[in-house]
Each structure stands twice: as C-alpha cells, then as structure tokens.
C-alpha angles and dihedrals in degrees: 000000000000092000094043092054112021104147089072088065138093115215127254123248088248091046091053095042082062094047083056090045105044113005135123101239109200112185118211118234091251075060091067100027082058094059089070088051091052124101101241091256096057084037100059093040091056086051091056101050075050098055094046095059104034104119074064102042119104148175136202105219098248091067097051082044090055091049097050084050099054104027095103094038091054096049087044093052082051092050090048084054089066103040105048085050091057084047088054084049094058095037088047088045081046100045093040096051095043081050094056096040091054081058098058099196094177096074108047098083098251094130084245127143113195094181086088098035085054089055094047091048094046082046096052089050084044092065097045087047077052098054093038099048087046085055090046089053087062101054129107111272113227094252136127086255126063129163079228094063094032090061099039087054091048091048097043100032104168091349092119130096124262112263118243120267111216140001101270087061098072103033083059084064089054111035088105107044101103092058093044087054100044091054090040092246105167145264122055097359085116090062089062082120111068094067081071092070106072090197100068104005083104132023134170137241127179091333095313118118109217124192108222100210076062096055095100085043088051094054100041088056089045092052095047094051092043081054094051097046097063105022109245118184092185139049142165115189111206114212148170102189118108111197129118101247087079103031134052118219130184118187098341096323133122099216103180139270114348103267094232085062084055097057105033093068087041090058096033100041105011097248119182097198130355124177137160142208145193116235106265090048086046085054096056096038087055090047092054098038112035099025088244116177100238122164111232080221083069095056096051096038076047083051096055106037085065083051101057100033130061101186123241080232100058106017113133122229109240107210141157083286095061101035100056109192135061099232084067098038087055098044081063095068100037088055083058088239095118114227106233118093092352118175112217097237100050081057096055093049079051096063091043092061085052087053093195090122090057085049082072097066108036122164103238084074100122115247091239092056085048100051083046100062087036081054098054085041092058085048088060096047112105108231089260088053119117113199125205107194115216110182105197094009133099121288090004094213130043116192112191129188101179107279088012118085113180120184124203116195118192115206101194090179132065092252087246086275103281131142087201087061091046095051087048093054092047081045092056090049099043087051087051088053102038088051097051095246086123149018091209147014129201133179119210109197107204119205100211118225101288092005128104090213105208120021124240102260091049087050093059099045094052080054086057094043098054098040085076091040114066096174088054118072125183119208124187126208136185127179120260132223088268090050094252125132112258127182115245120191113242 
C-alpha cells in the first residue's frame, strides 16, 4: 500500500539519510530572497550547508528569475528597517525631553536636578543610534553588486535551468492552470489572486510575458522536467513558503509535502522519493544528517525571520475571500489598509502604524503579573514543546513542537475600549495565520490585579471574532485571592 500511496507518507530515516546522500536539493526564490533577511550568523551557516552539498544544488529559471526581480526590493526594505527605527529613536529623545521640561522639576522644590538625568537619558538613546547605526553599516548597499549574490553565484555556478525560448514555452506550462486551481490541485492555486492586481498580475522578461498568480505552477513544472531529463530518482525542494498549496496540514500540523505533489513528479518524471523543507527544518536536518556545524542561535534567528516576514514572492492576498465576516472587512478600512489585492505583509506594516498591538505589552506591566501569566503558559506547553518567551513583542509566547508553531499573546490592559483595538489585534492574528507563521493563535486577556481588564461589549465581540476563526482562541484570567492566574469563562 506504501508504493501505491506513497504521498501520504512520510520517509524513513533511512530513507532521509539517502536524500542527504544522494538528492537533487532545489531551493525556491523566497530560499535566496530569505539570506539578506538573515542575521550574519544564521547567514553564513545556511551558506555552509550550501556549499556542502553544491555539485547537488539546483535551480529552475524562474527562481533565479524571481530572485533577480526582487533582489534590490528586498535589501531596500532591510535598509528601511534600520532607518525608520533611527527616526523612532529622535522622535522618542524629542518627545521624552519636551515631557521632563514641562515638569519642571527644578523648581518644585524637590532638591532635583534633571540637567544630568537628560543627558543620561539622550546617552542611553546614543548608544542605541550607535548600535543601530553599527548593524545598518553592515547592511547590503542597493547596488548591482552584492557578497550575497557573489557567493550564491560561486556556490550554484551553472546549476540553474535553461531559460525558455520563446513565448509559447511558457504559456504550455500554464495552459492548464485554470483547471488545476479551480479543483485545488497544488501547487500555486492559493496565489489566484494576484492576477486581481493589474499592476503586477503580468511582467516581462527578454521578450516572454509571465503571469504572476502562475509563478509556483512555473516552477513545479520546471522542477519536474528538470527531474525527467536527467533522470533523477531522487529531490528535496527547499522552501520558505508556507501556504497550503504546498503543504499539507492536519490539526495544526505541517505534515509534509501535499501528497498530489508526491505523486505527480513519481508518475511525470519517475521519481522514487521527493520531500521538502523549509529552512530551519533544512538547518537541523543538515545538522543531523551531514554533520554540518550549525549554531542553535540560526535556527531560531531562521525561526524568526519566517515569522516576521511574509515574502513579496509568496505573500497571500488577503481579500474579502479570505477574511469572511464584515466586522473584519470593515476593520480594514477603518485601519485606513484598504481591503482589495492586499498582500499580507503590507497589512501587517499597517497594523504596526496603528501600535495598538504594542499597547498590549507595555512595559509598565509589573514582573509578578508577567511571570503569572509565564507561569499559566507553562501550564499549557505539551511536554515536546519548546517556549520562547517575547515580553512587549508580538505574540509574546511561541510553543513549538517541530512542523507546529503556536503562538500565545497576552493583552494585560482594557484596550482602551476600543473595538478598533480589538479588530487590530484579530487582524494581527488572522495575517500571522494566513501567512504560515503559525498553526494557532491564542489571546490571553489578563485582569490586572483591581482591574476588570476588557469590558463586556469587547468580550462578546472577541467571542464573535474568533467563532469564525478555528485557528484563533481567545482565554481569559483574573487574579485569585493567593495572587496566581486562574481561567474564567467569558
């Protein structure tokens, strides 16, 4: 049964100590997009399970296409990183100065003298200018030459498909593609909607029209023919898309590939076993496999890097379709996002203009409150969980268990109120799980000590929220008479 259906399995040790022996690793564009995203450490470790394995590497043309498309847009969206955080630093020195001179603690009698506690406070956001300034130097100038590219080019060499010759060529790749979306046959049926943006639905490339919603399909077919020509019997497709028309998932669990894929290369190119991974679990399995020296601090930094950043290759468009009820739909325009051909990631950056979802964590949140709600975290981690714990970020726990990310955001203050608030922060956790960072997504709303956190209005709609939303859970605590977390029903 095994053989004759063998995309619903998973393969052997055995079987996976061969594929790192002996497999064909293709690496998606989102791949090499990803290595000017990467912290250096987590950089240079990727380049050296690369460069291990590059008499096997290999890429179909459109993904070194891809990254030749989106190379400059991706180090310019770094840099920006780095510059719109040194802008925060000089309005926050501003704002904080002008704050302690309308005091005017000097004069009212209290024996203090703030001249020396200024210039403590505008030394203390030197120092940060300073460290951020030293990261941004080492950033990747937008240029025609990067080390990234240079060392790519070095490790692949002529590794990379032939491109297509003529039109026709490419529209025979794609002739079926409405079909194969319409009956969710993977992969690339989750990216329909990028033909809805005129802007980028089509671009050009030596003469050749490409439809963007077709790129995934592109590539698959490349893959497979690259397979058939020379007779591979064996391929691992490296990834860091998330969606699930690659992936199969099952209760909040990434699987492996989606079985159709499987067997689509066995019966196309006569495959014998084909597998992918994303890049962290790339990292380990390297690590495992091949010995390959890789610092636990990569696959974190790996880790988080998915889960900041949804690609401009692979981010979904999140539309009416995809967000079912009004109340989101509407959110979107109040939060002044729009709602039509919406990439993911332009959302989140969005929500982070509105900073309600930083409201959540502030820091004047007292420690014991923190290491209470730590503690009833704990209490929810299955013993093969793994927590990272994130104070004043967003979700402020991540539980992993291998393929399952959960995150767990704790909101300690009433929101002010506001249903706005609330919807940005179900927006926030709808993008994360639209865009693969996570499985699941719960919100953990904290009375504080003498407070009644959330009103009652703003409790019933969150009810409402995450009814239409299975992969979204809302918890609410109060404080018992011994000062320890307890769950209330809402």
């Amino acid at each position: 049964m095994r053989k004759a259906f063998s995309g619903f399995y998973k393969p052997t040790p055995d079987d996976l100590l061969e594929l790192w022996r002996e497999a064909t690793f293709v690496l998606d564009a989102n791949v090499l997009l990803s290595l000017y995203r990467y912290p250096q450490q987590a950089r240079d470790d990727l380049f050296k399970v690369l460069e291990s394995i590059a008499n096997r590497l290999w890429i179909p043309f459109n993904v070194a296409l891809e990254f030749q498309r989106n190379r400059i847009a991706v180090i310019a969206a770094e840099n920006a990183k780095f510059e719109e955080t040194v802008d925060q630093l000089d309005a926050a020195e501003s704002k904080l100065v002008e704050a302690v001179e309308k005091l005017e603690l000097d004069r009212r009698g209290l024996g203090i003298d703030t001249a020396p506690l200024r210039e403590s406070l505008k030394g203390a956001i030197q120092e940060i200018r300073s460290a951020v300034s030293a990261g941004k130097s080492r950033q990747l100038a937008i240029s025609h030459d990067d080390e990234v590219r240079e060392r790519l080019e070095l490790i692949l060499r002529d590794n990379v498909g032939r491109p297509p010759t003529n039109q026709k060529e490419v529209d025979d790749l794609i002739t079926d593609g409405d079909f194969r979306y319409q009956r969710k046959i993977p992969p690339g049926f989750k990216d329909s909607s990028k033909a809805r943006n005129p802007t980028d639905a089509k671009y050009f490339h030596d003469g050749i029209e490409y439809t963007a919603e077709y790129g995934d399909l592109i590539v698959w077919r490349q893959v497979i023919a690259h397979a058939k020509r020379n007779g591979l019997q064996k391929v691992v497709f490296v990834t860091n898309d998330k969606k699930e028309d690659w992936w199969l998932r099952e209760s909040g669990k990434t699987l492996g590939p989606q079985p159709q894929l499987i067997q689509e290369i066995r019966r196309e190119a006569g495959v014998d076993v084909f597998w992918m991974y994303a890049v962290d679990q790339f990292l380990v399995h390297a690590r495992q496999f091949i010995n390959a020296e890789i610092d636990e601090s990569s696959v974190t930094e790996v880790r988080e890097a998915a889960a900041k950043n949804v690609n401009s290759e692979v981010s979904d468009n999140l539309t009416a379709t995809d967000v079912s009820t009004k109340e989101l739909v509407s959110a979107l325009h109040m939060l002044g996002v729009g709602t039509a051909q919406l990439p993911a990631y332009q959302l989140t950056k969005g929500l982070k203009r509105r900073r309600s979802i930083r409201s959540t964590t502030g820091q004047d949140v007292p420690s014991v409150v923190r290491q209470a709600a730590l503690a009833w975290v704990d209490n929810q981690r299955i013993p093969t969980e793994t927590v990272d714990t994130r104070f004043g970020r967003f979700p402020e726990f991540i539980l992993r268990d291998g393929s399952s990310v959960r995150g767990i955001h704790c909101v300690y203050d009433d929101l002010g109120g506001s249903e706005v608030n609330l919807l940005s922060l179900f927006l926030e956790c709808v993008t994360c799980v639209a865009a693969g960072s996570f499985t699941t997504v719960t919100i953990v709303f904290v009375s504080m000590p003498f407070t009644d956190g959330i009103n009652g209005a703003l409790r019933k709609k969150a009810g409402e929220y995450a009814s239409n939303f299975p992969s979204i859970k809302c918890v609410y605590l109060q404080f018992d008479d011994s000062f320890r977390v307890v769950e209330v029903k809402n």
